[in-house]
CHARMM internal coordinates of N, CA and C (Angstrom, degrees):
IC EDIT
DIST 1 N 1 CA 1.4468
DIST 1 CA 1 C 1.5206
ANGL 1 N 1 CA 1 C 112.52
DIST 1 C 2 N 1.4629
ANGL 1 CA 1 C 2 N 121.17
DIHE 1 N 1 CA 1 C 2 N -29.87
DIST 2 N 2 CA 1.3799
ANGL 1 C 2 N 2 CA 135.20
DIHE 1 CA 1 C 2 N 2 CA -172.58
DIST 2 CA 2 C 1.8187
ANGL 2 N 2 CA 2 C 100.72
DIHE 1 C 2 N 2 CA 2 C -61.26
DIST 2 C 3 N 1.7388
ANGL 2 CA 2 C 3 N 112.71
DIHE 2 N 2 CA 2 C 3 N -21.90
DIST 3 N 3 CA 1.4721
ANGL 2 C 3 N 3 CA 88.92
DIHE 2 CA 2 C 3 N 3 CA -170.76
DIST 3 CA 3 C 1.4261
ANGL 3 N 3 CA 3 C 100.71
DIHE 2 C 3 N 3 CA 3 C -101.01
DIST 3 C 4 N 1.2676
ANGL 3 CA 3 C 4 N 124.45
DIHE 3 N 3 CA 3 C 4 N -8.18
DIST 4 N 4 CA 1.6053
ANGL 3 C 4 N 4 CA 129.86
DIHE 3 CA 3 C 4 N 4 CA 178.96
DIST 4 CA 4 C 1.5401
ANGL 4 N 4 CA 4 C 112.81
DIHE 3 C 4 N 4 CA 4 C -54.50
DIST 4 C 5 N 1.8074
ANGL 4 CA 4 C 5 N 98.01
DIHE 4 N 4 CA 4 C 5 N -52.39
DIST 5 N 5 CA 1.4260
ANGL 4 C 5 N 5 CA 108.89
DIHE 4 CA 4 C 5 N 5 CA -173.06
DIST 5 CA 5 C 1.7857
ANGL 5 N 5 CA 5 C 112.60
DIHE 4 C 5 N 5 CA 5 C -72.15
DIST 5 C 6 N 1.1935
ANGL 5 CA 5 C 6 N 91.07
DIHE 5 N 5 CA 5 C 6 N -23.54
DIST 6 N 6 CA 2.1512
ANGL 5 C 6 N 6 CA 75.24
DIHE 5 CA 5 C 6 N 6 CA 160.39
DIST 6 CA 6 C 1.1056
ANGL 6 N 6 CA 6 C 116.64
DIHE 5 C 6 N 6 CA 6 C -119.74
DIST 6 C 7 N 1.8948
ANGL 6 CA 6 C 7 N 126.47
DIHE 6 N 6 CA 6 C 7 N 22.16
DIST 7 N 7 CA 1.1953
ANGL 6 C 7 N 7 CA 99.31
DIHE 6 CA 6 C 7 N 7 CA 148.29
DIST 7 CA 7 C 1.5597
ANGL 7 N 7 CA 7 C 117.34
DIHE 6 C 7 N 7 CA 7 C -89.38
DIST 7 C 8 N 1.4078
ANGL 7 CA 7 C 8 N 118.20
DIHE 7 N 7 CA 7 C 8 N -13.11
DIST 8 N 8 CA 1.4059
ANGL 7 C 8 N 8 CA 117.38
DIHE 7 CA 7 C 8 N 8 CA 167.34
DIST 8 CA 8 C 1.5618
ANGL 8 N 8 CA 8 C 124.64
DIHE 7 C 8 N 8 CA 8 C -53.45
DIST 8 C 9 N 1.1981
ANGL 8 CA 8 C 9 N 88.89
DIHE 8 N 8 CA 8 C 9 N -45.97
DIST 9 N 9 CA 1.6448
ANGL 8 C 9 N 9 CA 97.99
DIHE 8 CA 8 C 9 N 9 CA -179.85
DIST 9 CA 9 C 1.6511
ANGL 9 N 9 CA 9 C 112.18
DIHE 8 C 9 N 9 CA 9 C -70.27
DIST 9 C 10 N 1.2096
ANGL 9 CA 9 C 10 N 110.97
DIHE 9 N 9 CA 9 C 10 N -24.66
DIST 10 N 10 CA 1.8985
ANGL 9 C 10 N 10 CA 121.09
DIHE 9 CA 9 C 10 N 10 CA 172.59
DIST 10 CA 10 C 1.4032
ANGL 10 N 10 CA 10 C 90.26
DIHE 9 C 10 N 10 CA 10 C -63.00
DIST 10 C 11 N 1.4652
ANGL 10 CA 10 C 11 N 121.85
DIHE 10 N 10 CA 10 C 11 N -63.30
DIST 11 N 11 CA 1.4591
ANGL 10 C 11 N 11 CA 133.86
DIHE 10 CA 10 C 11 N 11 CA -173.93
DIST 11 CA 11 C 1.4898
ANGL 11 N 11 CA 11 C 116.09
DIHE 10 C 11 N 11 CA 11 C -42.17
DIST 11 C 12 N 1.3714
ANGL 11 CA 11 C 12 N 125.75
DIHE 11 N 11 CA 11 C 12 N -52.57
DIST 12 N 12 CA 1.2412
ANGL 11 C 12 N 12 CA 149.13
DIHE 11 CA 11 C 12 N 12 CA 167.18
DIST 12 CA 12 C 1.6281
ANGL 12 N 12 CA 12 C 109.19
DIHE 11 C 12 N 12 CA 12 C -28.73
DIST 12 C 13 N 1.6488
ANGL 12 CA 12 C 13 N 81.05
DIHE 12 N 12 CA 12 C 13 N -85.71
DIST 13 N 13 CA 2.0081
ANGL 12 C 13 N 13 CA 102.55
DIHE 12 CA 12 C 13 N 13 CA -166.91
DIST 13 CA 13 C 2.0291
ANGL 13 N 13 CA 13 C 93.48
DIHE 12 C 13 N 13 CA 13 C -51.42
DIST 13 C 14 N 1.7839
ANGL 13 CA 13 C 14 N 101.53
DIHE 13 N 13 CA 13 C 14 N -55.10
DIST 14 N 14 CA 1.4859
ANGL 13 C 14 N 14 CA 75.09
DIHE 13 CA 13 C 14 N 14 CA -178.80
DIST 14 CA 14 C 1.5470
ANGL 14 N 14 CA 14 C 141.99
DIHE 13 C 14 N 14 CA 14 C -43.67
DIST 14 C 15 N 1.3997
ANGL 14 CA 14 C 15 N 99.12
DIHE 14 N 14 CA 14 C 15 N -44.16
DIST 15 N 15 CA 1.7385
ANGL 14 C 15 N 15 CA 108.35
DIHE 14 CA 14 C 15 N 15 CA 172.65
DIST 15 CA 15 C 1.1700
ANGL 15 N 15 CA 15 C 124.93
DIHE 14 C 15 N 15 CA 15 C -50.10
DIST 15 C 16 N 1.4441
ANGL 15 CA 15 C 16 N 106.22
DIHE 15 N 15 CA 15 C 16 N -43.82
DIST 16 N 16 CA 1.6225
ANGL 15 C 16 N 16 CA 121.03
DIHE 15 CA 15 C 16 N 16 CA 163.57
DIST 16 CA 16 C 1.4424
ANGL 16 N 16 CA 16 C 130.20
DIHE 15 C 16 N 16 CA 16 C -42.82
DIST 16 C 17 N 1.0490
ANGL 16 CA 16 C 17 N 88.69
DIHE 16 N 16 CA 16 C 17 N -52.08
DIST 17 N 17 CA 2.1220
ANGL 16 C 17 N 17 CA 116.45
DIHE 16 CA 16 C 17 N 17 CA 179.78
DIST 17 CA 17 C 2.1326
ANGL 17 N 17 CA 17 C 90.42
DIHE 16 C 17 N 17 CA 17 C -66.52
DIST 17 C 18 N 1.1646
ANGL 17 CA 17 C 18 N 91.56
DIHE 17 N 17 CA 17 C 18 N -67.96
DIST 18 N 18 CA 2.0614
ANGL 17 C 18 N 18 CA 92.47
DIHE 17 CA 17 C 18 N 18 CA -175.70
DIST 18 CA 18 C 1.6106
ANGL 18 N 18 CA 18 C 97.75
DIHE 17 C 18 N 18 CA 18 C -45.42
DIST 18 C 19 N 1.3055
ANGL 18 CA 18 C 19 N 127.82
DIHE 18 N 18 CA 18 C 19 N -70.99
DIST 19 N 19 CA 1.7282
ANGL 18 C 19 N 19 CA 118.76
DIHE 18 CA 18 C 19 N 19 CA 169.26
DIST 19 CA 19 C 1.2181
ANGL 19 N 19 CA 19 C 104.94
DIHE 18 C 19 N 19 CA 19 C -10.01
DIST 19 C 20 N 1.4310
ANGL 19 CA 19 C 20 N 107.53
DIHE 19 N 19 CA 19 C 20 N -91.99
DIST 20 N 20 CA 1.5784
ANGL 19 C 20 N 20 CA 129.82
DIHE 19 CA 19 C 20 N 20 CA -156.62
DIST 20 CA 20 C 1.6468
ANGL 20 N 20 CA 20 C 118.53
DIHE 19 C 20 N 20 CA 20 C -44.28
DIST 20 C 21 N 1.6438
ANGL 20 CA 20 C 21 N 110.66
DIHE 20 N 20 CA 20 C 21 N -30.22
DIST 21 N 21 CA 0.8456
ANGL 20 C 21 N 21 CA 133.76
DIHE 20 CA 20 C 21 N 21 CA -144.53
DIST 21 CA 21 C 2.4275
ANGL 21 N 21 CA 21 C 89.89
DIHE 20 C 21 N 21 CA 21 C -96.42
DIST 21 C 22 N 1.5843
ANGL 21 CA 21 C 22 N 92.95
DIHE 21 N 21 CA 21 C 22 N -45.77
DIST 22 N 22 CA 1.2470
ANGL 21 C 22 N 22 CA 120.31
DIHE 21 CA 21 C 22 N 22 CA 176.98
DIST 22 CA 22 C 1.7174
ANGL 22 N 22 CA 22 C 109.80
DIHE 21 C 22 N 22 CA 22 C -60.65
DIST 22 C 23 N 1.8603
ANGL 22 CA 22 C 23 N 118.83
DIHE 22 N 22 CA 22 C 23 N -55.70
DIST 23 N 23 CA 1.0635
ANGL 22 C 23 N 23 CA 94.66
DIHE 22 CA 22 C 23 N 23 CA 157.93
DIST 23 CA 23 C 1.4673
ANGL 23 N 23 CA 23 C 149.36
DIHE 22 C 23 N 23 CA 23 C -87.54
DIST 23 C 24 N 0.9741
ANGL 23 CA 23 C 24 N 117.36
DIHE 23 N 23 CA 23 C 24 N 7.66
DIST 24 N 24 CA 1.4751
ANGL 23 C 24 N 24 CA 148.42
DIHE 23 CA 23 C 24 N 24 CA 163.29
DIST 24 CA 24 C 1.6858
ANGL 24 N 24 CA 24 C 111.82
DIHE 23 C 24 N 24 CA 24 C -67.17
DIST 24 C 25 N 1.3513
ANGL 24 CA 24 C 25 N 122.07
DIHE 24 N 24 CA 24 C 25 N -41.04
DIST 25 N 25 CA 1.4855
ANGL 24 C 25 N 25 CA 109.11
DIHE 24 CA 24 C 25 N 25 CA 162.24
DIST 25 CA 25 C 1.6150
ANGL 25 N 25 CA 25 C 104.87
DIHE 24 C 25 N 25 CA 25 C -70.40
DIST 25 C 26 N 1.4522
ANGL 25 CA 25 C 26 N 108.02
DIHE 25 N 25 CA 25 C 26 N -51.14
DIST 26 N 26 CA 1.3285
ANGL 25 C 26 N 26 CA 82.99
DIHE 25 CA 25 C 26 N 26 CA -159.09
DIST 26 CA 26 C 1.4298
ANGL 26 N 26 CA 26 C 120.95
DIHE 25 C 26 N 26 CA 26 C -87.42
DIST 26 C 27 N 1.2687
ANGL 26 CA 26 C 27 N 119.95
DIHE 26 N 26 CA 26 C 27 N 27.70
DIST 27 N 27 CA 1.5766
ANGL 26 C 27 N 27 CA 124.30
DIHE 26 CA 26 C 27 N 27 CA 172.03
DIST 27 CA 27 C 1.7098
ANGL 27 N 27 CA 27 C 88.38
DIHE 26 C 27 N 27 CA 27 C -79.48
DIST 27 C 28 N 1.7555
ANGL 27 CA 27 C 28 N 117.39
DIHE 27 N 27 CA 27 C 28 N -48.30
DIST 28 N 28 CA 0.8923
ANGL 27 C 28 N 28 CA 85.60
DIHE 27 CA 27 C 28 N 28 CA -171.00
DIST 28 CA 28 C 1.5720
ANGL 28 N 28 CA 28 C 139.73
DIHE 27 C 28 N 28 CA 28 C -112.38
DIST 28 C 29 N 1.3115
ANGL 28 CA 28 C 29 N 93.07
DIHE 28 N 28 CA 28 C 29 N 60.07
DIST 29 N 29 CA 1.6543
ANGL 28 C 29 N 29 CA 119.52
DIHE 28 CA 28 C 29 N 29 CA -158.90
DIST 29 CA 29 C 1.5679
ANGL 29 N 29 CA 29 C 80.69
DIHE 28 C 29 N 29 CA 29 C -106.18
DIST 29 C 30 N 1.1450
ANGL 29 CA 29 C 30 N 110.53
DIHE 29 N 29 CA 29 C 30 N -72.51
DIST 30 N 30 CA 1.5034
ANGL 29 C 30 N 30 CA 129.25
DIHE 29 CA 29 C 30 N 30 CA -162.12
DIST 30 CA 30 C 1.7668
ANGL 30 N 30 CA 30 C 100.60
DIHE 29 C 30 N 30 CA 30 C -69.05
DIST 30 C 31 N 1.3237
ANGL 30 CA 30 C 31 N 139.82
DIHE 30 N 30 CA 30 C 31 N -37.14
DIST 31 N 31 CA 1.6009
ANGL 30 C 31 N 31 CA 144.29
DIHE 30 CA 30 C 31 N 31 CA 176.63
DIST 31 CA 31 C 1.5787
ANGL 31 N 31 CA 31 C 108.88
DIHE 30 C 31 N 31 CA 31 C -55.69
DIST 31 C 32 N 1.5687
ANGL 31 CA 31 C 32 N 105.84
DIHE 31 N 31 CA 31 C 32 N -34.16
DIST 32 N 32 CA 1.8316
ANGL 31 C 32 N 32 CA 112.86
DIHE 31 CA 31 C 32 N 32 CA 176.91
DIST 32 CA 32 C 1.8013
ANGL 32 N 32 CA 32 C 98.81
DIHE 31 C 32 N 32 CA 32 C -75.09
DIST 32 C 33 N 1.3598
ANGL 32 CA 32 C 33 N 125.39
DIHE 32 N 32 CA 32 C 33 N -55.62
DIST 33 N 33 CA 1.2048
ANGL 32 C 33 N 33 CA 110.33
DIHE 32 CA 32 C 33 N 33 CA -171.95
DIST 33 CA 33 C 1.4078
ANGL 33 N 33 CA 33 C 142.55
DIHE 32 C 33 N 33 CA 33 C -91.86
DIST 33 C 34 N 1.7519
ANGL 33 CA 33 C 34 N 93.46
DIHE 33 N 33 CA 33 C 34 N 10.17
DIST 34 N 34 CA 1.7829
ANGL 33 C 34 N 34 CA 113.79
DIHE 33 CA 33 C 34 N 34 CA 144.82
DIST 34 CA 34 C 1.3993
ANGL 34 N 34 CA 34 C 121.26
DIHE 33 C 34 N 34 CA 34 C -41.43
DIST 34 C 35 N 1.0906
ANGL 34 CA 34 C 35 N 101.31
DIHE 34 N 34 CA 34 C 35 N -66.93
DIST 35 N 35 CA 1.2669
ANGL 34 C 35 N 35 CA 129.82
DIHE 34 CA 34 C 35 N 35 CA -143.50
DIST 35 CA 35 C 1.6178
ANGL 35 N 35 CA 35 C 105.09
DIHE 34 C 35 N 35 CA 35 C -61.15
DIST 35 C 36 N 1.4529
ANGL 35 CA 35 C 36 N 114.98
DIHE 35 N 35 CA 35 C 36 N 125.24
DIST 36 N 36 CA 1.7505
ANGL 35 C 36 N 36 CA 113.65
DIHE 35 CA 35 C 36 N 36 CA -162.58
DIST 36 CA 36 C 1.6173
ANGL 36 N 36 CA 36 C 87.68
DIHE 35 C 36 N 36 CA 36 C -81.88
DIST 36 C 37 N 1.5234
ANGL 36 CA 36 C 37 N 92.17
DIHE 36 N 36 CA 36 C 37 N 152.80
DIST 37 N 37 CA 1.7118
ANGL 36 C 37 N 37 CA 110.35
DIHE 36 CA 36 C 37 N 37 CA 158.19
DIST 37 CA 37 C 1.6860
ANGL 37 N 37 CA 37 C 99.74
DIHE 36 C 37 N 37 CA 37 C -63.58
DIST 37 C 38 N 1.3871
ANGL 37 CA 37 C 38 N 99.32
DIHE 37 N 37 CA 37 C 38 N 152.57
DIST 38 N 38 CA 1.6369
ANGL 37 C 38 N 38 CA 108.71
DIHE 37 CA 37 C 38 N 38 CA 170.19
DIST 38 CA 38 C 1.4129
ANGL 38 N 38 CA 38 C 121.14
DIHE 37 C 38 N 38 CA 38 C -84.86
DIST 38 C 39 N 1.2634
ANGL 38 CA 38 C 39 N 127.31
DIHE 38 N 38 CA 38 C 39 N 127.40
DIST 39 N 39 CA 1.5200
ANGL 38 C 39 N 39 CA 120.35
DIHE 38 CA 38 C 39 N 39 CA -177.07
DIST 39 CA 39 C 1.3177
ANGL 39 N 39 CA 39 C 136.52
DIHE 38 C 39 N 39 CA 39 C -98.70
DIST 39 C 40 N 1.1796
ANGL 39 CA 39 C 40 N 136.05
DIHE 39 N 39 CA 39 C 40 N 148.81
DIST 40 N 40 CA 1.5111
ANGL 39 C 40 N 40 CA 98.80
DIHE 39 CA 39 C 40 N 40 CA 173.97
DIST 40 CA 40 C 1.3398
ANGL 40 N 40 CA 40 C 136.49
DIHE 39 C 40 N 40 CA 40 C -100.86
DIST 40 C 41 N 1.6043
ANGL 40 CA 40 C 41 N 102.42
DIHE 40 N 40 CA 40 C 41 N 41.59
DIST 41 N 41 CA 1.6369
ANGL 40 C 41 N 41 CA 107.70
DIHE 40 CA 40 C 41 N 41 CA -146.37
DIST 41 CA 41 C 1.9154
ANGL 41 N 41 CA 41 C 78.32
DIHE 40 C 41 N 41 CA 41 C -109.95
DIST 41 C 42 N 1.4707
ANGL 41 CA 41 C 42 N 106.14
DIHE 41 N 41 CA 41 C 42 N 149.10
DIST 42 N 42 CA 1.3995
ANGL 41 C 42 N 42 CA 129.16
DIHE 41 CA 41 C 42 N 42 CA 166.68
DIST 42 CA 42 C 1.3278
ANGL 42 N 42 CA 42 C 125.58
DIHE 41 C 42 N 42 CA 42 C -46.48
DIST 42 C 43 N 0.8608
ANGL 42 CA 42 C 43 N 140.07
DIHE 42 N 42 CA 42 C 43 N 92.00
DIST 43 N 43 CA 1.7286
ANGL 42 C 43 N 43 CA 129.47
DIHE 42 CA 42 C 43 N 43 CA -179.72
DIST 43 CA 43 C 1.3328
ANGL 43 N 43 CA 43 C 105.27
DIHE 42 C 43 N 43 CA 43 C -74.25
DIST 43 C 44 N 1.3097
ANGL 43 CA 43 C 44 N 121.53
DIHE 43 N 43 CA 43 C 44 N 152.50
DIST 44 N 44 CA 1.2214
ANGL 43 C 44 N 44 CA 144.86
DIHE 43 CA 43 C 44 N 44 CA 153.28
DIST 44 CA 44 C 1.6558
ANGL 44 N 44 CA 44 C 112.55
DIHE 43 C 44 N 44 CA 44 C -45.08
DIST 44 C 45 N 0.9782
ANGL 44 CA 44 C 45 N 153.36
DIHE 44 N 44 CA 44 C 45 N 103.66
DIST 45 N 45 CA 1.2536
ANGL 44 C 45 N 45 CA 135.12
DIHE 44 CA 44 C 45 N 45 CA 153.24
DIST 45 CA 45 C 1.4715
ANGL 45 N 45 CA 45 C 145.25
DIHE 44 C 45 N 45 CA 45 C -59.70
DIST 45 C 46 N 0.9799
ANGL 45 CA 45 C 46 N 122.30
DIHE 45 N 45 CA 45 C 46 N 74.66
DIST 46 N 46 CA 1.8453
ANGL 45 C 46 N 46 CA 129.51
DIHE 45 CA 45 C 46 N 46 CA -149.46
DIST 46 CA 46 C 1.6042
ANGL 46 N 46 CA 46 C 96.23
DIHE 45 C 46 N 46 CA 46 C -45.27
DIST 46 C 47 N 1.5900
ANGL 46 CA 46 C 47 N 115.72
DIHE 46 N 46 CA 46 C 47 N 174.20
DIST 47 N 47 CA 1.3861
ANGL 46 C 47 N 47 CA 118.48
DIHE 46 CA 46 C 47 N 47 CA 152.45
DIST 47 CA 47 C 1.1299
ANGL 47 N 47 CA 47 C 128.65
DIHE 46 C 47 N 47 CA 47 C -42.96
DIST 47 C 48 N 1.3713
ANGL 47 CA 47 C 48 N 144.31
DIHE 47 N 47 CA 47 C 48 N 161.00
DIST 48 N 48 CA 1.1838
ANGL 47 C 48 N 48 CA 141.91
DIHE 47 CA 47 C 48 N 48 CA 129.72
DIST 48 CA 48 C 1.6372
ANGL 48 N 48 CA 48 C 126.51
DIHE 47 C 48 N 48 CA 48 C -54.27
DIST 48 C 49 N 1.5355
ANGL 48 CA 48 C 49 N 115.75
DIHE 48 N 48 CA 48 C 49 N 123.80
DIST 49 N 49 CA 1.4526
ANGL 48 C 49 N 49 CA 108.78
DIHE 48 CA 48 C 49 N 49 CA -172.21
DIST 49 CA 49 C 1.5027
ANGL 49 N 49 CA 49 C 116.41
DIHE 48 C 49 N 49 CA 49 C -34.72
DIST 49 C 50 N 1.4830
ANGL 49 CA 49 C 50 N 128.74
DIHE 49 N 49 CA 49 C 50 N 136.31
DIST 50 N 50 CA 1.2951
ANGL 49 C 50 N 50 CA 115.52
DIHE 49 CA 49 C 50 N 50 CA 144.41
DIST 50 CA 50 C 1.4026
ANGL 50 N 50 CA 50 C 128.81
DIHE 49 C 50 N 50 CA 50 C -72.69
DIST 50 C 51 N 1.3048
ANGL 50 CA 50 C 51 N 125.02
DIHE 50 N 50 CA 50 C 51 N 158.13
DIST 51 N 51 CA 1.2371
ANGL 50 C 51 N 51 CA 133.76
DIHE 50 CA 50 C 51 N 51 CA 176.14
DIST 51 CA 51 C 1.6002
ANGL 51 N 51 CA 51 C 114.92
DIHE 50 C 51 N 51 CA 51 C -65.61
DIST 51 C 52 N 1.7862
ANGL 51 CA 51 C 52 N 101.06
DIHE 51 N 51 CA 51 C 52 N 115.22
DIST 52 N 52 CA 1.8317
ANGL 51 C 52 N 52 CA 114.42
DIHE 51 CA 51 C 52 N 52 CA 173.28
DIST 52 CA 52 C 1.2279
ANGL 52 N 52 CA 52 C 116.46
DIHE 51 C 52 N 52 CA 52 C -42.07
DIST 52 C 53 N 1.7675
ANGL 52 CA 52 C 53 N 121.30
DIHE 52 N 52 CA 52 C 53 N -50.24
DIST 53 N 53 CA 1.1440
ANGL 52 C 53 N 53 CA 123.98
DIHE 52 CA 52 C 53 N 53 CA -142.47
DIST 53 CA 53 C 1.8809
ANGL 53 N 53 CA 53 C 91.23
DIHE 52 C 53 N 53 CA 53 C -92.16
DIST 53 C 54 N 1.5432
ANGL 53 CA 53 C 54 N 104.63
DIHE 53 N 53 CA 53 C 54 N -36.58
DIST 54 N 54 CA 1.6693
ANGL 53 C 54 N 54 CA 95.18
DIHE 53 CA 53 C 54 N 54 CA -178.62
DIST 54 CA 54 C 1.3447
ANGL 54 N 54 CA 54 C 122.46
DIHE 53 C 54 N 54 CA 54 C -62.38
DIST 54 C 55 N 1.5594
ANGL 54 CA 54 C 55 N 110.08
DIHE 54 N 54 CA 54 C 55 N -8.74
DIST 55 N 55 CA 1.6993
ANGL 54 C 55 N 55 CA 112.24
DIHE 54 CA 54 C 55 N 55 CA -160.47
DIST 55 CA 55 C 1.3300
ANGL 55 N 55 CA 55 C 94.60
DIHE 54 C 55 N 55 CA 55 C -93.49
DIST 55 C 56 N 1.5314
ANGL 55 CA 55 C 56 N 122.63
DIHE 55 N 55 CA 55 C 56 N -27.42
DIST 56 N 56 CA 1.6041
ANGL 55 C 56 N 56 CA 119.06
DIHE 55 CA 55 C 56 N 56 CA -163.26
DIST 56 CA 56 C 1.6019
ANGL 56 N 56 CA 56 C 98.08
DIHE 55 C 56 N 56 CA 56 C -118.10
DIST 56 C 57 N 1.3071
ANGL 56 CA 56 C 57 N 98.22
DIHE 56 N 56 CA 56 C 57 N 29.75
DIST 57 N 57 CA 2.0437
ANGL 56 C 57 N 57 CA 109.33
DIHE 56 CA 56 C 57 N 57 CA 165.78
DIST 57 CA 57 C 1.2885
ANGL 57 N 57 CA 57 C 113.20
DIHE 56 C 57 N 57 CA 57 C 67.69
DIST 57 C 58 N 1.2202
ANGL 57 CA 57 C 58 N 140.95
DIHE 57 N 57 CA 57 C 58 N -1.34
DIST 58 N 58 CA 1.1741
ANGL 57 C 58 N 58 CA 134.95
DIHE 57 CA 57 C 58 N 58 CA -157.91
DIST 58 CA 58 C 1.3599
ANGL 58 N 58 CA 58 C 118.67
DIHE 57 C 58 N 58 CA 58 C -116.89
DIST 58 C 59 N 1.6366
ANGL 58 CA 58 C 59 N 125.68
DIHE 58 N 58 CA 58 C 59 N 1.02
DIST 59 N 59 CA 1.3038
ANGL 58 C 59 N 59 CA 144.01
DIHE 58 CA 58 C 59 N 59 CA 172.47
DIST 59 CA 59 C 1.7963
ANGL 59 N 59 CA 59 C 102.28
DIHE 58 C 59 N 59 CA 59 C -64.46
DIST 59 C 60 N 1.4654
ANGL 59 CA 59 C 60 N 117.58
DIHE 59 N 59 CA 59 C 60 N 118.30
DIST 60 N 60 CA 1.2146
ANGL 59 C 60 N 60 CA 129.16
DIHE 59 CA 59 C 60 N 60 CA 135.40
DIST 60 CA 60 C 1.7062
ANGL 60 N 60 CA 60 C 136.36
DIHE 59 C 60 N 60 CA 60 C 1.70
DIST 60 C 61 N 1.2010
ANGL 60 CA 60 C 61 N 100.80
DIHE 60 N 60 CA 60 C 61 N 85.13
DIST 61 N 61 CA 1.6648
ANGL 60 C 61 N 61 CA 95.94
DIHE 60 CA 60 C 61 N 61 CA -159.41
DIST 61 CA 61 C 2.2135
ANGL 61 N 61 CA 61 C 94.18
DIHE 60 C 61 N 61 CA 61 C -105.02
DIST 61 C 62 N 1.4406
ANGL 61 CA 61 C 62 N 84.25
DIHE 61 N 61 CA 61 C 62 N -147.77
DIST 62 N 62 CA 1.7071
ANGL 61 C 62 N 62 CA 85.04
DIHE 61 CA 61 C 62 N 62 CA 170.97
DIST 62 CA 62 C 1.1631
ANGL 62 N 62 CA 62 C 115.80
DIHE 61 C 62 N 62 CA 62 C -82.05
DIST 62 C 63 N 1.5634
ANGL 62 CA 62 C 63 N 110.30
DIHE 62 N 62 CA 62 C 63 N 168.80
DIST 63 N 63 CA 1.5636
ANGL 62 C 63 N 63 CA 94.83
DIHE 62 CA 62 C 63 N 63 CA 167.98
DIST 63 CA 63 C 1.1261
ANGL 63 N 63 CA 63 C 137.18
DIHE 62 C 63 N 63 CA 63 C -87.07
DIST 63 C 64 N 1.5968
ANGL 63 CA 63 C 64 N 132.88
DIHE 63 N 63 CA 63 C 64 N -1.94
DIST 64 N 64 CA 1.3856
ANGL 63 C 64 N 64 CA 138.06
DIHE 63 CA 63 C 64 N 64 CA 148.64
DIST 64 CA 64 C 1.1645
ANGL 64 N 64 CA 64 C 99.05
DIHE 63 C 64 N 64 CA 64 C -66.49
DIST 64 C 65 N 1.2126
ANGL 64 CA 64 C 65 N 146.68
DIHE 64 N 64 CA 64 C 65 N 2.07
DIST 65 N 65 CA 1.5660
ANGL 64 C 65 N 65 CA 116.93
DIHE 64 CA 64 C 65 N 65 CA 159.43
DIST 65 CA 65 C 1.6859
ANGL 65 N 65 CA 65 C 110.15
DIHE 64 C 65 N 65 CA 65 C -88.55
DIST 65 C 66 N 1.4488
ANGL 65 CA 65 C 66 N 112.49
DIHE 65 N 65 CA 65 C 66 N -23.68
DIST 66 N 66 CA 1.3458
ANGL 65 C 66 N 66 CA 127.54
DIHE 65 CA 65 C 66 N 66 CA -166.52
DIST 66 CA 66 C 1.9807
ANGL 66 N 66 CA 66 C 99.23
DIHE 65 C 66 N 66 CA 66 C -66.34
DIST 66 C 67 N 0.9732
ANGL 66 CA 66 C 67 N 91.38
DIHE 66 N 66 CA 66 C 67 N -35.10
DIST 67 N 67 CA 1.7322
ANGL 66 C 67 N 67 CA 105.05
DIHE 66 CA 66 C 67 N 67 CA -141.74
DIST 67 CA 67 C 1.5218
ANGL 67 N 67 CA 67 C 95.29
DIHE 66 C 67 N 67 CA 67 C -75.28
DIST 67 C 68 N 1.5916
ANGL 67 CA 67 C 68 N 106.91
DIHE 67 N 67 CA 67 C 68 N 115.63
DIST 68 N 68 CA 1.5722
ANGL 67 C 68 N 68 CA 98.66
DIHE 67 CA 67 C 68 N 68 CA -179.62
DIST 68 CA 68 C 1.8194
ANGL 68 N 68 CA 68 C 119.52
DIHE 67 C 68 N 68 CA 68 C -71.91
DIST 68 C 69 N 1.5571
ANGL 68 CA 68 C 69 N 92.56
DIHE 68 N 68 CA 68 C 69 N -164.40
DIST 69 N 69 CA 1.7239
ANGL 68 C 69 N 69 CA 92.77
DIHE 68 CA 68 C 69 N 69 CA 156.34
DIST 69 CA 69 C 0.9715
ANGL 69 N 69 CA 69 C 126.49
DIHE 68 C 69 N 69 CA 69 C -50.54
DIST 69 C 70 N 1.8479
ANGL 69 CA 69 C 70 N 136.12
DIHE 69 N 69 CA 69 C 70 N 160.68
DIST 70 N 70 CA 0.9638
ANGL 69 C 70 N 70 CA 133.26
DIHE 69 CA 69 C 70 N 70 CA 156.57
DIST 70 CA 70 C 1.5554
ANGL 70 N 70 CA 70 C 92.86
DIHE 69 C 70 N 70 CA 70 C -80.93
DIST 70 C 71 N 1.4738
ANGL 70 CA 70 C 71 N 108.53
DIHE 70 N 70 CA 70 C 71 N 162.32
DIST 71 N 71 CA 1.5087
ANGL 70 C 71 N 71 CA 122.35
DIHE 70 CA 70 C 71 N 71 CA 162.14
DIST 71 CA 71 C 1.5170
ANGL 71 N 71 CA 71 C 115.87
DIHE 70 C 71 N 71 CA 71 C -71.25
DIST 71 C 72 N 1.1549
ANGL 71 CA 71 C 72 N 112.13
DIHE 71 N 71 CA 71 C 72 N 135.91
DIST 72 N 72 CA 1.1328
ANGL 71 C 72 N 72 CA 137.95
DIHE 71 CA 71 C 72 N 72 CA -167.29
DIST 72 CA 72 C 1.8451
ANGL 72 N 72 CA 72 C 107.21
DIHE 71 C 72 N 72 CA 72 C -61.15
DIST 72 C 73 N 1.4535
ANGL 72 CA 72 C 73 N 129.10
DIHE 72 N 72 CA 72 C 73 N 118.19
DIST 73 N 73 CA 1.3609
ANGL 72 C 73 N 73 CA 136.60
DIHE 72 CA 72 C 73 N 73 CA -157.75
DIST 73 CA 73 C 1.4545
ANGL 73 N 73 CA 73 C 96.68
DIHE 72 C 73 N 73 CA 73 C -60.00
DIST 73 C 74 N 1.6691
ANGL 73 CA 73 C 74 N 132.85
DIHE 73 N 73 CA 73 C 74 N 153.19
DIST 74 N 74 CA 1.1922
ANGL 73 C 74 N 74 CA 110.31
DIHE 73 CA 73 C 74 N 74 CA 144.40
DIST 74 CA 74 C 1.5741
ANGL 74 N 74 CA 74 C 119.65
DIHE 73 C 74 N 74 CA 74 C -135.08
END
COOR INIT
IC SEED 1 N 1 CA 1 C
IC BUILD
């Protein structure tokens, strides 16, 4: 039984290695024909994102802005 259990495991890692080996070409089969030609035409430059948390009030300001009322003396 001792030679079964490492030829499986020879069997194993090999299949593994052919996978690995399988997606590894073709990342980079397909990574070359992403890739745009360069142009020489002007782009537009959009805005820079504004901030999520400042638009829906809840962004982190100073802490005198944080700091509520005191309670009222009585």
């Amino acid at each position: 039984m001792g030679g079964t259990a490492i030829q499986r495991i020879r069997y194993g890692l090999t299949g593994l290695a052919f996978v690995f080996l399988m997606v590894l070409i073709g990342t980079a089969i397909t990574s070359n024909e992403e890739k745009p030609e360069p142009s020489n035409e002007v782009t537009n430059l959009a805005e820079p994102p504004s901030d999520p948390l400042a638009e829906l009030g809840v962004a982190p300001g100073s802490g005198a802005e944080n700091v509520a009322d005191p309670p009222p003396k009585q």
